[in-house]
C-alpha positions as CSV (number, residue, x, y, z in Angstrom):
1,X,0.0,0.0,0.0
2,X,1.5,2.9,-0.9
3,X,1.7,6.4,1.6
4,X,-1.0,8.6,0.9
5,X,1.2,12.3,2.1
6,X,3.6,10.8,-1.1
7,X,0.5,12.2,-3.6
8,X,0.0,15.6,-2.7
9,X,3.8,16.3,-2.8
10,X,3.8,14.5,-6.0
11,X,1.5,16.8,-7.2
12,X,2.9,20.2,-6.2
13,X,5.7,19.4,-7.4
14,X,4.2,18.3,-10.5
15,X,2.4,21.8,-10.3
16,X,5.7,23.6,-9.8
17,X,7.3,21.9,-12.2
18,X,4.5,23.0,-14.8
19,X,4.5,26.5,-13.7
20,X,7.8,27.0,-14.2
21,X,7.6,25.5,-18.2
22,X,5.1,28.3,-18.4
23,X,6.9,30.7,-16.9
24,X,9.5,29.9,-19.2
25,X,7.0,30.0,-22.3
26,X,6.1,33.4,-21.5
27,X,8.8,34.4,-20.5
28,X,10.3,33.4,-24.3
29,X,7.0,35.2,-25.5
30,X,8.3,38.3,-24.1
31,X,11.9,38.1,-25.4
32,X,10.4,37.4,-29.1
33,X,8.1,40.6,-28.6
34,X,10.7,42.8,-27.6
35,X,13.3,42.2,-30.7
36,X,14.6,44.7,-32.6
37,X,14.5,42.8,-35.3
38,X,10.6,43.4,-35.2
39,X,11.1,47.1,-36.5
40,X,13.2,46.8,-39.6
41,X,10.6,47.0,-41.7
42,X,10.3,50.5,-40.8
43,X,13.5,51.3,-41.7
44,X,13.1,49.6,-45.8
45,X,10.6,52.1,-46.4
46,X,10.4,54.5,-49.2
47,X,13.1,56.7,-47.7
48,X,15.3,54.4,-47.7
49,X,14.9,52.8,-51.0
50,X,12.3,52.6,-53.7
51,X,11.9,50.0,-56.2
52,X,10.5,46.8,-56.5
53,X,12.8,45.3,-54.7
54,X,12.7,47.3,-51.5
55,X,8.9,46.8,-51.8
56,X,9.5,42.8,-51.9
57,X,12.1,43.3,-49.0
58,X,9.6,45.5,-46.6
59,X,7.1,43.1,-47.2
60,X,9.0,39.9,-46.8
61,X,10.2,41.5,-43.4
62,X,6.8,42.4,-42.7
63,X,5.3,38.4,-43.2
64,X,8.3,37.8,-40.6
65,X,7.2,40.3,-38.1
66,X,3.2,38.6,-38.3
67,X,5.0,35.1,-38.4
68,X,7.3,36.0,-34.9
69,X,4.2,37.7,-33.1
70,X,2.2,34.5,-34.0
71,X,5.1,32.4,-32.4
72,X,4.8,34.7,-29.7
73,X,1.1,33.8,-29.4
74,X,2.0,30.2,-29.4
75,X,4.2,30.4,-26.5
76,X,2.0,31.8,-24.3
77,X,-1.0,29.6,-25.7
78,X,1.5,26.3,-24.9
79,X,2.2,28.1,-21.3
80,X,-1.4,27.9,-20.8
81,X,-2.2,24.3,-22.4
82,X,1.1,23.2,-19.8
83,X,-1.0,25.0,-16.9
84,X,-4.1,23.2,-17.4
85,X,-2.7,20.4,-18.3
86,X,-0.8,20.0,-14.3
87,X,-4.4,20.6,-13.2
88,X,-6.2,17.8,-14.5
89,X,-9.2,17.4,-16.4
């Protein structure tokens, strides 16, 4: 027979152990929002350059920019899922 105090510390530390993954997930979120690299586009603007080129360029950094943010998203969609997931159905 197994001692029943051994599930309830199982289990917090199960539920630490997932709130710190999601912790980390956001935390990743954050970083990814905050790059620099997420404002280049504004700098391959008309001003810069003009042309079909620098057209193609802004908008190819542009689709980046949507495609990080949606990563971003992700992450803190997965923190959540890893969350729930510790607490049962």
């Amino acid at each position: 027979m197994s001692d029943p105090s051994a599930q309830p510390l199982a289990t917090a530390s199960a539920l630490a152990a997932a709130s710190a993954r999601a912790g980390e997930l956001r935390r990743l979120a954050a970083q990814v929002e905050a790059l620099r690299l997420l404002d280049l586009h504004r700098w391959a603007g008309d001003e810069v350059w003009i042309g079909p080129v620098a057209w193609q360029c802004r908008e190819q950094l542009l689709a980046h920019r949507r495609l990080l943010l949606f990563a971003a998203d992700g992450l803190r969609a997965a923190a959540r899922r890893v969350e729930q997931g510790a607490l049962g159905p």
